[in-house]
C-alpha positions in Angstrom: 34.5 9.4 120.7 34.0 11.5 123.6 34.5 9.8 127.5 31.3 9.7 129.5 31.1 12.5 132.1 31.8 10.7 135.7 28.8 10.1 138.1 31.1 11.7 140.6 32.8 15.4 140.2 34.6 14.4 143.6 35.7 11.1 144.2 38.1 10.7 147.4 38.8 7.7 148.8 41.0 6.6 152.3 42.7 10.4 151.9 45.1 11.1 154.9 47.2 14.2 155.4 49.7 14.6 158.3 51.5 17.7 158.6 55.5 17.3 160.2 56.4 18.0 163.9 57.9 22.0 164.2 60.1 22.2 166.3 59.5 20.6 169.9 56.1 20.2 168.5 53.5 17.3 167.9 52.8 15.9 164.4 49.6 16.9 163.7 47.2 14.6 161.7 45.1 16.8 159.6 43.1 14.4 158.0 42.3 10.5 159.6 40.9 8.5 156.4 38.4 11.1 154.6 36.3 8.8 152.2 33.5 11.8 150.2 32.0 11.6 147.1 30.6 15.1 145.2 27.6 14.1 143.3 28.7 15.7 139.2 25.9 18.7 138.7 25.1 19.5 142.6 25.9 22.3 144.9 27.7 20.5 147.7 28.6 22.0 151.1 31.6 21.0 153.2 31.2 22.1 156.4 32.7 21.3 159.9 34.6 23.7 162.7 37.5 25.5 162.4 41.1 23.6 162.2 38.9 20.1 160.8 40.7 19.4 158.0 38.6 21.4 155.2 41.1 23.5 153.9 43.3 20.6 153.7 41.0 18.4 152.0 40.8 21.6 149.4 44.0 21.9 149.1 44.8 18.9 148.1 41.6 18.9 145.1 44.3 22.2 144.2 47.1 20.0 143.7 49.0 22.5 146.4 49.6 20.3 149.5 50.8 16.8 148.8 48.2 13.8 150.5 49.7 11.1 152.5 48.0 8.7 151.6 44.7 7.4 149.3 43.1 8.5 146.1 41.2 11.3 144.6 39.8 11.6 141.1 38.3 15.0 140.1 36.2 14.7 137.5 37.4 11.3 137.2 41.0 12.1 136.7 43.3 10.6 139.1 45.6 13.7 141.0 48.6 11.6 141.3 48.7 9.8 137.9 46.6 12.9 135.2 47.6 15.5 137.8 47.6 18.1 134.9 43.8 16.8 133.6 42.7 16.8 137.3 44.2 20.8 138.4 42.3 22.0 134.9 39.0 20.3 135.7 38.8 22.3 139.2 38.6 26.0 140.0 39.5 27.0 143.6 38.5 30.1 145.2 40.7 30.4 148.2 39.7 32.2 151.6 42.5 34.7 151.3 42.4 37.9 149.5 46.0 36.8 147.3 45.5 39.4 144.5 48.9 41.2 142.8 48.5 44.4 143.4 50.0 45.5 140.4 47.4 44.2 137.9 44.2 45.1 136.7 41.4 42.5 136.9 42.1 42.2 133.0 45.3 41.7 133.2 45.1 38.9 136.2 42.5 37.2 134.4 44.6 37.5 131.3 47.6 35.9 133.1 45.6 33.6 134.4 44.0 32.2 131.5 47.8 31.8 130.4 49.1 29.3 133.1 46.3 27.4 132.1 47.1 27.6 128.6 43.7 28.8 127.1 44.4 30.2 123.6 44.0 33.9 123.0 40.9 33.3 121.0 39.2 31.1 123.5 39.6 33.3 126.8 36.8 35.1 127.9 38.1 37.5 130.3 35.8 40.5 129.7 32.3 37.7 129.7 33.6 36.5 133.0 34.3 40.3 134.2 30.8 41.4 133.3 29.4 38.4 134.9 30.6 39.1 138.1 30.0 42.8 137.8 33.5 44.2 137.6 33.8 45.3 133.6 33.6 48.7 134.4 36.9 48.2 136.9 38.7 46.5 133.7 41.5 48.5 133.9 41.6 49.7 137.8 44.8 48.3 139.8 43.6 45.4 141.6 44.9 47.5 145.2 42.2 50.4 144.4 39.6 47.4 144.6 37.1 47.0 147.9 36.9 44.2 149.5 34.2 42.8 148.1 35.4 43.5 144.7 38.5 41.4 145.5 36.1 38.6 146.1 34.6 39.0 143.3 38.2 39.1 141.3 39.0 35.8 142.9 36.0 34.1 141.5 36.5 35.5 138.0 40.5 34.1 138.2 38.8 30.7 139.4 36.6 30.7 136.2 39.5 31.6 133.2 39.9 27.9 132.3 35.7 26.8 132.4 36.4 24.2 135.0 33.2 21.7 135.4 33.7 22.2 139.6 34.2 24.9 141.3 35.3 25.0 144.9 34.4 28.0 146.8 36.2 28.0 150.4 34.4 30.6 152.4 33.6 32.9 149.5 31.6 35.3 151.4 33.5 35.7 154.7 33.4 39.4 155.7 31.2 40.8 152.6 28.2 42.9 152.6 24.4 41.3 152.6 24.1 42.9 149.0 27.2 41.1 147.5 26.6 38.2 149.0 23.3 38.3 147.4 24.7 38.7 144.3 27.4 35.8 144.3 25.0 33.6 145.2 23.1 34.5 142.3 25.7 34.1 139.8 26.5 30.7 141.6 23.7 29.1 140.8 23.6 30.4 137.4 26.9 28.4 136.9 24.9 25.6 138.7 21.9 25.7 136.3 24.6 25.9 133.7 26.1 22.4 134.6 29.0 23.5 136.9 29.5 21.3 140.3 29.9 23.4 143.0 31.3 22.7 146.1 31.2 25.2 149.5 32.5 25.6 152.8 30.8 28.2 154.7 30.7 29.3 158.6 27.1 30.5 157.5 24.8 27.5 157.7 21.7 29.2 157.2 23.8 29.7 153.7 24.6 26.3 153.1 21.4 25.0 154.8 19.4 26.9 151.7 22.2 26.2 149.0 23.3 22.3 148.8 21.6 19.6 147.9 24.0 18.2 149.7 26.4 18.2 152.8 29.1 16.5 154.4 30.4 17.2 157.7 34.3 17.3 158.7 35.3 16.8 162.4 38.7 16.3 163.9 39.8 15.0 160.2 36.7 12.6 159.8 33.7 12.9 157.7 31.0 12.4 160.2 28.2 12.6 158.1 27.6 12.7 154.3 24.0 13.1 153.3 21.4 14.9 150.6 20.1 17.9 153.0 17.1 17.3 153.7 18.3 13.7 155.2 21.2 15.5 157.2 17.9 17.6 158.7 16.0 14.4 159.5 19.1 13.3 161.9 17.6 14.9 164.7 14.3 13.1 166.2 13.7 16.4 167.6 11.0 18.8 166.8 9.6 22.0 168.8 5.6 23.1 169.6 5.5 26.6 169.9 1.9 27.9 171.4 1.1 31.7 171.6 -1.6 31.7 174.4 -4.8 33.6 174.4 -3.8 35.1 177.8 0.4 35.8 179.3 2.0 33.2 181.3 4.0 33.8 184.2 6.1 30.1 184.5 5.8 27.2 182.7 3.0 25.2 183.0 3.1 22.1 185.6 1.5 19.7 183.2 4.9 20.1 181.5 7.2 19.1 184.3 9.7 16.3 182.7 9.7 18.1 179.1 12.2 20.5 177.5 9.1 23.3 177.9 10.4 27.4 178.6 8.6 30.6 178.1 10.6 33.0 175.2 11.1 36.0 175.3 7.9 36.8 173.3 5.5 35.3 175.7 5.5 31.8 173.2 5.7 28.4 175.1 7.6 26.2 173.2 8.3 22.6 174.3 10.9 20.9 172.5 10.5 17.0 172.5 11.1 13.7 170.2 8.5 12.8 167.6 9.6 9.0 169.0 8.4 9.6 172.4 5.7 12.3 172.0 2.5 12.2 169.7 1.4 15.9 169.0 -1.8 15.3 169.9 -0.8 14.0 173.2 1.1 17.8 173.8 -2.2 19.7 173.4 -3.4 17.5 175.6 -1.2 18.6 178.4 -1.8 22.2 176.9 -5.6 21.6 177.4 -5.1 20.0 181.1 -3.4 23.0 182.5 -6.0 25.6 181.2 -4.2 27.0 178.1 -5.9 29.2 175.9 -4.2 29.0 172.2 -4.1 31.9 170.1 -1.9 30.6 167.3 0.8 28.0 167.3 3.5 26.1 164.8 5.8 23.6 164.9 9.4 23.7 163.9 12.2 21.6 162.8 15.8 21.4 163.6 18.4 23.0 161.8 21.4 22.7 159.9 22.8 24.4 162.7 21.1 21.9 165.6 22.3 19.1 163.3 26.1 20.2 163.0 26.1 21.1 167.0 25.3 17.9 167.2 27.3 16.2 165.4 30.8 18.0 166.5 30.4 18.9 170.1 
């Protein structure tokens, strides 16, 4: 009788993390209590600024730093009690470029495939080559390899033992448009295929389009966990942009006392709170001070207005 797959791919709970005083040094608490849950089958993003406990957090899913304190379960294997169930449910593909020099993508993926101890006849390393568009560099040392090919490398070594989640820890950091394109691709393929993927990126327009949903990681604290489109709807904040029939010189008086400015473009956009301000109650301040409208929108905040304001 097989076990029923867990309603959670991620399930941390209380996790704290404090890294030793060097030297004459502080003790540095990398993580302060980091409760998440990773929905099994979504795209997840796990975002939050540099030195907030991420790579930490990840690190521990990797079974490569040791947690203080709390539990984890990945795909509802315990890390500290199945540790060897837990490592070969999850694939990590780390920031850094740590590639042998010496090998050729075959043979990495090869010796790969072997710590996890995938039988010959199971391993796929050619499939997973071709699916990330580096068969024809099969036999190429891995130090004749671009850039973005080592990126691409790292995924393949992440995918040898067919882990349900993958974690992807800046995975396009310093690649090309047109490779980033095509990882993206091949992500969601694994996604439509039933993978769990998890992402940190510094590109929120990336994870804003991506995840279905995000958490947020600040000074070692989740400060927000939330399907996107929720996390958007954290700011009571929206913005009237109005193209006028004839070029402004200043701002309107009749907006005195609102977040209004001219942009560059000649547009008059006046940001306000849907809680304070009606729409209709704006173009009547537009029609009071004699503005002529050739076109206008409205537009909503931001992954990126949302995550300024949630760690500044």
């Amino acid at each position: 009788m097989t076990s029923p797959l867990p309603d959670f791919a991620i399930d941390a709970h209380g996790v704290r993390k404090t890294y030793r005083a060097q030297g004459k040094g502080l003790a540095k608490e990398a993580l302060k209590g980091i409760d998440l849950k990773v929905p099994r089958g979504s795209i997840f993003g796990l975002l939050g600024p540099n030195g907030a406990g991420k790579s930490t957090f990840i690190n521990i899913l990797a079974g490569m730093v040791v947690k203080g304190a709390g539990t984890v379960r990945v795909w509802g294997n315990d890390i500290d009690s199945h540790p060897r169930e837990a490592k070969a449910a999850i694939g990590v593909v780390p920031q850094e470029l740590n590639i042998d020099a010496f090998f050729t993508p075959f043979e990495a993926l090869e010796l790969q495939a072997g710590y996890y101890g995938v039988p010959k006849s199971e391993r796929r390393s050619e499939e997973i080559l071709a699916a990330v568009g580096l068969l024809d560099k099969r036999d190429a040392y891995a130090r004749t390899l671009s850039g973005g090919m080592k990126r691409r490398l790292l995924v393949a070594k992440a995918l040898v033992h067919a882990p349900p989640v993958l974690v992807l820890d800046e995975p396009t950091a310093g690649v090309d448009v047109e490779l980033r394109r095509q990882l993206w691709d091949y992500v969601r393929s694994l996604h439509a295929a039933g993978t769990t993927i998890v992402l940190t990126t510094h590109y929120l327009e990336e994870a804003q389009e991506l995840c279905d949903t995000i958490a947020i990681i600040d000074h070692g604290r989740v400060v927000a966990s939330e399907p996107t489109p929720v996390l958007l709807r954290r700011l009571d904040r929206k913005t009237l942009v109005i193209h006028p029939a004839a070029v402004l010189d200043t701002v309107p008086s009749a907006f005195s006392g609102l977040d209004a400015r001219l942009r560059p473009d000649g547009a008059l956009a006046i940001s306000y709170r849907t809680g304070d301000h009606a729409i209709e109650d704006l173009l009547g301040r537009v029609r009071e001070a004699g503005v002529g409208i050739r076109d206008l929108a409205t537009e909503e905040p931001d992954l990126e207005d949302v995550f300024v304001s949630l760690t500044s």
